[in-house]
Steps between C-alpha positions, in 0.01 A plus 500: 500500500630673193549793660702352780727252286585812290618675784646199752672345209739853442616445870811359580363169710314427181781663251817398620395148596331455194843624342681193726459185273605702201866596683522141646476341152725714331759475776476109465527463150783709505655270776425203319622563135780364429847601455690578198416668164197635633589471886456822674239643315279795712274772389668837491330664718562219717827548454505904501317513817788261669814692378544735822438214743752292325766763462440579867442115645659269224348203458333546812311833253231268347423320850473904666294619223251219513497523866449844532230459198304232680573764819333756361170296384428339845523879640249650241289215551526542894396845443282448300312250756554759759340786338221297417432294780103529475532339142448144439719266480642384130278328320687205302249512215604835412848368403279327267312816372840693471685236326189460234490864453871512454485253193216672363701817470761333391303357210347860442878652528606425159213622334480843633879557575542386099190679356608804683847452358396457132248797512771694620756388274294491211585118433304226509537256851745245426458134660510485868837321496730819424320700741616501860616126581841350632764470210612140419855610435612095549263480792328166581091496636582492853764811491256696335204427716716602798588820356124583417403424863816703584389768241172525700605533831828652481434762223194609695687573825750686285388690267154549634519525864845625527551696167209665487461500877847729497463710181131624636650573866809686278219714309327572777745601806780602228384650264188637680211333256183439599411096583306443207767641228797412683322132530367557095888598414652202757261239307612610116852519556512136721305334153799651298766325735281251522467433126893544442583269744394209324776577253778510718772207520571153325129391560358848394275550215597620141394871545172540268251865475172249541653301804620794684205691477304182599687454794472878612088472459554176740752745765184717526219199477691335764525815724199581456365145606767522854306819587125368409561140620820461724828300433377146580285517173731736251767257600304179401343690183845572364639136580164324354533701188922390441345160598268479252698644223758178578214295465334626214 
């Protein structure tokens, strides 16, 4: 059984759908906070990810993008049932499994993203709340948890599964690198963006050596995780970890 949840829970009918929940409750807190000071509050990537659908589409861009978004899941995880139609069918306990193992590496995240830091730096690890969670620049509870589930799910697809996905392709077919550097190269320089992204615009973070180079470790911890245990758990790591920081 080990052996099979390992590998069935990496696939996109166990992945993606496991991924669902976390996209649904970010969308609907988003929906339901209220307008004003804080009113239109999303995660950055959220919003990065959007900016060519709305220039094309308008308003209409958000409504495309999560259309074509929610498109593209069904389709992998049509595929995914096609290519495998010998396997059995999902079991709901695994959700279970994956969503336990996701909080446990979320609880281990800290720790080894932060020792790694500090040995690196030379520093001892400061408390878990400068590390890596959402800034409460004037933010209220319910703001913030929606941009940690946003964090997890949104950050994932883009600087995981499309940064990296794009810069390893680039290395590869460009610049003629073999898969494993081009994909070594693609995963160092995606942590860097990564890392500096978090200190970009009115909600970014003051720029600090020990948070940066935390949140690099975490760009290659968290790619490292996508390629071992899919998207579905990476995504609900990150989020759990943001989550728990809010809740410390």
């Amino acid at each position: 059984m080990t052996s099979a949840y390992f590998q069935a829970s990496r696939a996109p009918r166990y992945s993606l759908l496991f991924a669902l929940p976390l996209l649904l409750l970010y969308q609907v807190l988003a929906a339901a906070l209220p307008a004003g000071a804080q009113g239109g509050v999303r995660n950055g990537a959220d919003v990065l990810l959007q900016l060519l659908f709305v220039s094309i589409a308008g308003p209409w861009g958000p409504r495309l993008f999560m259309l074509l978004l929610i498109a593209a899941g069904v389709w992998l995880v049509a595929r995914d049932f096609r290519k495998n139609r010998t396997a059995a069918p999902p079991r709901p306990g695994w959700f279970g499994v994956m969503l336990v193992e996701s909080f446990a590496l979320a609880l281990a995240f800290g720790i080894v993203v932060g020792g790694l830091t500090a040995a690196l730096l030379g520093e001892p690890m400061p408390p878990l709340a400068v590390q890596s969670g959402p800034t409460p620049y004037g933010l209220d509870r319910p703001t913030m948890l929606m941009l940690s589930l946003g964090a997890g799910i949104y950050e994932e697809l883009l600087f995981r599964v499309l940064l990296v996905g794009v810069l390893a392709w680039l290395g590869h077919r460009v610049l003629g690198w073999r898969p494993v550097p081009a994909g070594v190269a693609a995963t160092l320089v995606g942590a860097l963006i990564f890392s500096a992204f978090h200190y970009i615009g009115p909600f970014g973070d003051r720029l600090e050596v020990y948070s940066f180079v935390f949140r690099a470790i975490a760009g290659v911890f968290f790619s490292g995780l996508y390629l071992l245990r899919g998207f579905g758990i990476t995504a609900w790591t990150h989020a759990l970890y943001d989550v728990l920081l809010l809740f410390r």
